[in-house]
TORKOL-4160 file (C-alpha; in steps of 0.2 Angstrom, whole numbers, padded with zeros to 4 digits, m for minus):
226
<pt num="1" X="0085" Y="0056" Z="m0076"/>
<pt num="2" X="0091" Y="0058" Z="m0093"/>
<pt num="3" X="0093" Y="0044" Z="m0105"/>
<pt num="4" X="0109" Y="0045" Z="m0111"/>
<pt num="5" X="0113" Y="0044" Z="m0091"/>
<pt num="6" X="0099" Y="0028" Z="m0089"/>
<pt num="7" X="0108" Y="0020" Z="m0105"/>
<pt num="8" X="0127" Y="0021" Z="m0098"/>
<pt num="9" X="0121" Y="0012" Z="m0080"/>
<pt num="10" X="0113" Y="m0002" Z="m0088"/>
<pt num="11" X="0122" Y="m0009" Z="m0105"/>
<pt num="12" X="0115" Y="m0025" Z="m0098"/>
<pt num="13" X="0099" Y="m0020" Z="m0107"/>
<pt num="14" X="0093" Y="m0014" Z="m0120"/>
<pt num="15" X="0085" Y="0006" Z="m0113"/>
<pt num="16" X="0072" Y="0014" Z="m0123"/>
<pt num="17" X="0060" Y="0031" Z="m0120"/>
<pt num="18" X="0043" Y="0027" Z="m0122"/>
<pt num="19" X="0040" Y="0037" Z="m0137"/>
<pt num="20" X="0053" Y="0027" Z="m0147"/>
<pt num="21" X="0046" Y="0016" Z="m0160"/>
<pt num="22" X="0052" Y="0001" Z="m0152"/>
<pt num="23" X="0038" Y="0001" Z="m0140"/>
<pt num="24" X="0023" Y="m0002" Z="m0155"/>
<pt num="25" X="0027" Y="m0020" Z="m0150"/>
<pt num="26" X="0020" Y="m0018" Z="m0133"/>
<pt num="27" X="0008" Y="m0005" Z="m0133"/>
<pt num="28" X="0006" Y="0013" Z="m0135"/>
<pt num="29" X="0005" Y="0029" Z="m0127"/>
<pt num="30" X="m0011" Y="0036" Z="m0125"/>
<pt num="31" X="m0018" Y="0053" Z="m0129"/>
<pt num="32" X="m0036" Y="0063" Z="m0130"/>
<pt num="33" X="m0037" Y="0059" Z="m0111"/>
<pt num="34" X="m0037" Y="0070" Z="m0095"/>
<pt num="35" X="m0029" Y="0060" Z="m0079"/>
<pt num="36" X="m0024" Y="0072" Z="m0069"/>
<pt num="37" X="m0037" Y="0070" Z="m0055"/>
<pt num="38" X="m0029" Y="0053" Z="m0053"/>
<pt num="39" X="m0011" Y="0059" Z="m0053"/>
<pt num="40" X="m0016" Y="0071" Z="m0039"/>
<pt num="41" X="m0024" Y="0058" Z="m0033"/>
<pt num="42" X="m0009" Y="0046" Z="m0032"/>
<pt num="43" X="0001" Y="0060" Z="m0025"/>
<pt num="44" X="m0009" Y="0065" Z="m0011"/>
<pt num="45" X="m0018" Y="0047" Z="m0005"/>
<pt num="46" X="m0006" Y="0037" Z="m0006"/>
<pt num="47" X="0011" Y="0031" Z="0001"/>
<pt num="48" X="0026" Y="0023" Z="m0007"/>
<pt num="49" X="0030" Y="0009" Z="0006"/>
<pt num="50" X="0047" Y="0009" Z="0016"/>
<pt num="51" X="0052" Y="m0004" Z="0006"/>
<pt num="52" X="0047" Y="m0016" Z="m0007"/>
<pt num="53" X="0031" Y="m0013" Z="m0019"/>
<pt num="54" X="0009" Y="m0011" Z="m0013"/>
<pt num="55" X="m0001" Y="m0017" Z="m0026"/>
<pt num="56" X="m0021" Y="m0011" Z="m0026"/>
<pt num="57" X="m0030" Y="m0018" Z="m0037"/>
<pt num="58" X="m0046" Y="m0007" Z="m0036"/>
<pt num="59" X="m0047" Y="0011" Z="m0027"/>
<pt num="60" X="m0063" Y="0017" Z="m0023"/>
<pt num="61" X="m0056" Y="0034" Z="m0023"/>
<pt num="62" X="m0050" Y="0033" Z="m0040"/>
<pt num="63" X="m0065" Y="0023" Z="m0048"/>
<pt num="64" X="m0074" Y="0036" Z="m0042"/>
<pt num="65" X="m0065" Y="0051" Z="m0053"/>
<pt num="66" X="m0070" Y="0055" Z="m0069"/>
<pt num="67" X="m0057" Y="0046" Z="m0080"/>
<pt num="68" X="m0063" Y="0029" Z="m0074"/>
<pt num="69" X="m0079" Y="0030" Z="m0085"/>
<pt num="70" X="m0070" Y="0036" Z="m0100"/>
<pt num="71" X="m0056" Y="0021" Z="m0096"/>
<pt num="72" X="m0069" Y="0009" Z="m0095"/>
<pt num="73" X="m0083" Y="0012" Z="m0111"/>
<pt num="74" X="m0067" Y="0017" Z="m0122"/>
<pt num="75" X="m0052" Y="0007" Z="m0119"/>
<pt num="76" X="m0060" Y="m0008" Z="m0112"/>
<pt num="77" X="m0077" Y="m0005" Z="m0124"/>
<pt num="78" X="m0087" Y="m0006" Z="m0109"/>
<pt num="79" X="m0081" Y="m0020" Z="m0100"/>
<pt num="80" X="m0081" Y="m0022" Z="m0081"/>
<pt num="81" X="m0063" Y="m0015" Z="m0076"/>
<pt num="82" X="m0054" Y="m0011" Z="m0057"/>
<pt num="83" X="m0044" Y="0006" Z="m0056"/>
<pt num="84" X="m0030" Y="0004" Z="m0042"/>
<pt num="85" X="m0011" Y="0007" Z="m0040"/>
<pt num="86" X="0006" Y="m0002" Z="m0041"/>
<pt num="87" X="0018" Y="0010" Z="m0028"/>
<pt num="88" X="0035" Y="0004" Z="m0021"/>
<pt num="89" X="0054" Y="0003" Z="m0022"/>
<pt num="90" X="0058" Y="m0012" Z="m0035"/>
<pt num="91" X="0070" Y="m0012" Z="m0047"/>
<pt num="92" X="0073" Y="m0031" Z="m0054"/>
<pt num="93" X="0065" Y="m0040" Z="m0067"/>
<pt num="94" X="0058" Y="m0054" Z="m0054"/>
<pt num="95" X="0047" Y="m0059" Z="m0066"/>
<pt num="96" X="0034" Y="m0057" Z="m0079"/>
<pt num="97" X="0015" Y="m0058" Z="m0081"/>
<pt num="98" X="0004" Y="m0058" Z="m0092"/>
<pt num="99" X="m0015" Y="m0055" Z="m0093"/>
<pt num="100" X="m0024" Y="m0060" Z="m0110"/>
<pt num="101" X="m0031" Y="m0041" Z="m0109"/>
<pt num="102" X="m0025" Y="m0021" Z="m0112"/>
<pt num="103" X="m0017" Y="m0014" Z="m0097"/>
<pt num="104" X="m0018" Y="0005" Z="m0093"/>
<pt num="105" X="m0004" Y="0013" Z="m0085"/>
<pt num="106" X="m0002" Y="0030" Z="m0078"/>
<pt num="107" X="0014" Y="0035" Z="m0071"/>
<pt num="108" X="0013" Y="0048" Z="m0059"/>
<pt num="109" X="0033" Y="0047" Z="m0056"/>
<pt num="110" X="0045" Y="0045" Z="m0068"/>
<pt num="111" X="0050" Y="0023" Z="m0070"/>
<pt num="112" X="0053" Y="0012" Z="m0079"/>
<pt num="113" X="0045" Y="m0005" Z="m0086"/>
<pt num="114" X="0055" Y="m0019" Z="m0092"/>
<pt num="115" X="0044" Y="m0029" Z="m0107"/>
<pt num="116" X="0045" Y="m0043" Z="m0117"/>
<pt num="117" X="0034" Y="m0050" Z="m0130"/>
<pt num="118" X="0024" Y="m0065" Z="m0130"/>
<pt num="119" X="0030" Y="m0071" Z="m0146"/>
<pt num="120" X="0047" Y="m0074" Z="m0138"/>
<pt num="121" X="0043" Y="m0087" Z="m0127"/>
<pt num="122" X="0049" Y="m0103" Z="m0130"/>
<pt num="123" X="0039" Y="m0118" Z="m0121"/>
<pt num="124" X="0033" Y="m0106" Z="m0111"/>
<pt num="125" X="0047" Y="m0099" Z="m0105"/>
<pt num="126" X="0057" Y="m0082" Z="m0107"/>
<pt num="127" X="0076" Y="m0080" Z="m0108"/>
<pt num="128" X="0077" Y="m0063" Z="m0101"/>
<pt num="129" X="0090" Y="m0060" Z="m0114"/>
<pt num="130" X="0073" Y="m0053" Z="m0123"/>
<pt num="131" X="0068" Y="m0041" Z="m0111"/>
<pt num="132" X="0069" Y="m0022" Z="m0116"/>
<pt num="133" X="0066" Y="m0008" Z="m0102"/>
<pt num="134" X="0057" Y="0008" Z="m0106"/>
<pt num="135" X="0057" Y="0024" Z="m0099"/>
<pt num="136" X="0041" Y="0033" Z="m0095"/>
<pt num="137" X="0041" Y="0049" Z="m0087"/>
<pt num="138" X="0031" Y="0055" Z="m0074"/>
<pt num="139" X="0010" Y="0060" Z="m0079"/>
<pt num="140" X="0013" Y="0049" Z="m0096"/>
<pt num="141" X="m0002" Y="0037" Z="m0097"/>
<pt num="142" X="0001" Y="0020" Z="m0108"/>
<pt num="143" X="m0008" Y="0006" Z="m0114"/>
<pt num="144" X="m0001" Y="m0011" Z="m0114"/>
<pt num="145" X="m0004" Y="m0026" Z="m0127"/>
<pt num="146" X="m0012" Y="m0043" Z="m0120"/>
<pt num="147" X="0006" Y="m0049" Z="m0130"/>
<pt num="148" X="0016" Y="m0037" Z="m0118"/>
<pt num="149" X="0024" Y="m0047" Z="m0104"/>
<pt num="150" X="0029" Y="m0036" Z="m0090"/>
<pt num="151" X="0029" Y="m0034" Z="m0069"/>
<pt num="152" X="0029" Y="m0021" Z="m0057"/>
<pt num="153" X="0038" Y="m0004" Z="m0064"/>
<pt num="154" X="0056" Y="m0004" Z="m0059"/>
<pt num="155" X="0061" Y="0016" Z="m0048"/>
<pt num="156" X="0073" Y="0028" Z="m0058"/>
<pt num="157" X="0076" Y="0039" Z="m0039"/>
<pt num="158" X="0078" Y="0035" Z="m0021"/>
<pt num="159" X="0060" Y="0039" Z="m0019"/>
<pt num="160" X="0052" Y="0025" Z="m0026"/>
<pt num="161" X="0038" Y="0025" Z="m0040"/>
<pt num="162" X="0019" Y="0028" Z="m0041"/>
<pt num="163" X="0007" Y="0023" Z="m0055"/>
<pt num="164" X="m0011" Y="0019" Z="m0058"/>
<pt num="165" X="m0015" Y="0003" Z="m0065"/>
<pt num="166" X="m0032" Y="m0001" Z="m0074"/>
<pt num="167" X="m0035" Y="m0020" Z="m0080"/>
<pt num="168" X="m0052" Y="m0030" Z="m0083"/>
<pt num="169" X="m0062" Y="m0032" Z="m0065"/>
<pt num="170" X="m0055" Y="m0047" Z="m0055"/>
<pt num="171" X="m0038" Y="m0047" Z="m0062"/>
<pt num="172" X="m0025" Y="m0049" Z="m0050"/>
<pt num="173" X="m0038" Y="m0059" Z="m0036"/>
<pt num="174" X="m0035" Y="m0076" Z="m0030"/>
<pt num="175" X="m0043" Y="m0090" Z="m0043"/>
<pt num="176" X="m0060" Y="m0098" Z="m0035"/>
<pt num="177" X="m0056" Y="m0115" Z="m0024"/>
<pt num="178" X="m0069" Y="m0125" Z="m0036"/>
<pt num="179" X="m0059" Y="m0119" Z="m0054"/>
<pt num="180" X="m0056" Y="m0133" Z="m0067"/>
<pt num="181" X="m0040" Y="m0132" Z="m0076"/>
<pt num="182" X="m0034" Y="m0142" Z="m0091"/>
<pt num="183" X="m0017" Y="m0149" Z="m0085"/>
<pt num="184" X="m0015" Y="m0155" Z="m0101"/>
<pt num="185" X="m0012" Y="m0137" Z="m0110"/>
<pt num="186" X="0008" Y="m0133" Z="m0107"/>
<pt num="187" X="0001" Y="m0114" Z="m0101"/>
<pt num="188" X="m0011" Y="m0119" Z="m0088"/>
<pt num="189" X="0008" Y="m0120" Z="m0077"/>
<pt num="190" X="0007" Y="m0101" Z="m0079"/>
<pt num="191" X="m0010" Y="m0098" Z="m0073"/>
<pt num="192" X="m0006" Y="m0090" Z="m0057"/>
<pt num="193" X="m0023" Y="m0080" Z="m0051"/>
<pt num="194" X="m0040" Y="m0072" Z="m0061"/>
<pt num="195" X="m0032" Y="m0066" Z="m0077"/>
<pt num="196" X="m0015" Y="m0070" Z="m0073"/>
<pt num="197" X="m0002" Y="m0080" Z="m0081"/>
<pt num="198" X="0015" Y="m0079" Z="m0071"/>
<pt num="199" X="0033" Y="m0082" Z="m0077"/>
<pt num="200" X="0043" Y="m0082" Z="m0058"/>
<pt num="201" X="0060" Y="m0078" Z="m0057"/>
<pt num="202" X="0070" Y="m0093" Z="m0049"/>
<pt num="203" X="0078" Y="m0078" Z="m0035"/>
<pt num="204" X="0060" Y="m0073" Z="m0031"/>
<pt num="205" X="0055" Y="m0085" Z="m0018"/>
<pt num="206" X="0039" Y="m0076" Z="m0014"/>
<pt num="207" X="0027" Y="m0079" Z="m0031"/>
<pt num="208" X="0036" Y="m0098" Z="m0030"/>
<pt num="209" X="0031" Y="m0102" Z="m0013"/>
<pt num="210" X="0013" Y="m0096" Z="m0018"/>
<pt num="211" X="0012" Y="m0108" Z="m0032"/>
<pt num="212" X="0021" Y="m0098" Z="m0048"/>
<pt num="213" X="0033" Y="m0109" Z="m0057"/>
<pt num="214" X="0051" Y="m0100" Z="m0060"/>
<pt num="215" X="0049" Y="m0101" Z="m0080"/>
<pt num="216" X="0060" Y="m0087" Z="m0083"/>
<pt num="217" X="0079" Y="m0092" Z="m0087"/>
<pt num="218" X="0095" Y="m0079" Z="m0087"/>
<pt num="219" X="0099" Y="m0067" Z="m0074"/>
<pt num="220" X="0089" Y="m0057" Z="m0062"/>
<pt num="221" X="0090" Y="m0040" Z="m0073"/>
<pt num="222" X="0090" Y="m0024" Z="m0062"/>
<pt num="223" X="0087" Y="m0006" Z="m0069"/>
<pt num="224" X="0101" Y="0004" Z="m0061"/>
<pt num="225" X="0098" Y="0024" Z="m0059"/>
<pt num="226" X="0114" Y="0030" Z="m0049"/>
C-alpha cells in the first residue's frame, strides 16, 4: 500500500515508513542478517486466524532454524530468548506494552505498528495523542527499544498480518503465583505477566478483565487501509 494512500486514510495519526528518521526513537532496522528461512517459515506453517490476532511466544520450528542462534548471541549478547509469532487481523491501538528488553520483529507481510515512547508517559499513563504508527513492509526485520511502547501490529489488507517476534525467554507467560511485588512503586500497576508491563485500553475489556489496568487515555486509534 502506498504511503501517500496510508497517510490520506488516517490524518488521525501521525504515519511514518520505517526507514524515516523518526523511528531512531524506537529502534532500528536491522541489517547483516538472513531471515528468510523464518519468512518461509511463517508463510507456509502457519495461519492467520479468521479473526482476531494468535500470539506464540515460542516455536519450536523457528528456534530451530539457523537465524535463532545468530538472534540470540548478537542481539540479545547471549541471553536466553523465545522465537514465536504475532498473526491476526487487528487494527486498533488497544493498548500498549512494554518489556524492559529489545524486541526483534520480522515482518513477513506488509503492517503496521503503532509506537510510543516511554518518555511520554505521565504517571504512568499515555495519552494516545503521542502515538505514531509505522509502516514496515513485508521481509523487513526491526529491532525495538526497551523505551518503545507498542502492541500487536495493526493489518494494512484484508488478509491479515504475519510477523516473527523474538524477546528475552519467559516474556509474554503468566507471572508465578508466589511473586512479591512492591505496591508501593507507581509501575508495579502495569506489571501485567513475566517481562510485561501493560497500558489497556478502556474499550479493550479482555487484558482488563485479566487484571491490566486501562492506563491509556484518548481514543481507540485504528490504522485504516481502504
Amino acid at each position: 500500500i502506498p504511503m501517500e494512500k496510508l497517510r490520506a486514510l488516517n490524518p488521525h495519526l501521525p504515519m511514518h515508513h520505517v526507514s524515516d528518521s523518526q523511528f531512531a526513537l524506537y529502534g532500528r532496522v536491522l541489517a547483516g542478517y538472513d531471515f528468510s528461512l523464518w519468512l518461509r517459515y511463517l508463510d507456509t506453517q502457519t495461519i492467520i486466524p479468521p479473526q482476531g490476532n494468535i500470539y506464540l511466544p515460542g516455536e519450536a520450528g523457528m528456534e530451530a532454524l539457523p537465524p535463532f542462534a545468530e538472534v540470540r548471541d548478537t542481539l540479545f549478547a547471549g541471553m536466553p530468548i523465545q522465537a514465536g509469532y504475532c498473526n491476526g487481523n487487528s487494527s486498533l491501538l488497544n493498548g500498549l506494552e512494554y518489556h524492559k528488553s529489545i524486541e526483534v520483529i520480522v515482518a513477513q507481510t506488509d503492517l503496521v505498528l503503532q509506537l510510543a515512547d516511554y518518555g511520554r508517559m505521565k504517571n504512568f499513563t499515555m495519552d494516545v495523542s503521542n502515538v505514531e504508527a509505522f509502516f514496515v513492509p513485508a521481509g523487513t526485520a526491526l529491532e525495538l527499544k526497551p523505551t518503545a511502547l507498542h502492541l500487536a501490529p495493526s493489518r494494512v489488507s484484508d488478509a491479515g498480518f504475519k510477523a516473527a517476534i523474538v524477546l528475552p525467554l519467559g516474556t509474554n507467560t503468566d507471572l508465578p503465583a508466589d511473586v512479591k511485588i512492591q505496591k508501593n512503586d507507581p509501575e508495579s500497576r502495569l506489571l501485567f505477566r513475566k517481562g510485561k508491563w501493560m497500558l489497556a485500553h478502556p474499550e479493550n475489556p479482555l487484558p482488563i478483565s485479566k487484571g491490566a489496568v486501562a492506563a491509556l487515555i484518548g481514543p481507540n486509534l485504528q490504522v485504516h487501509y481502504k
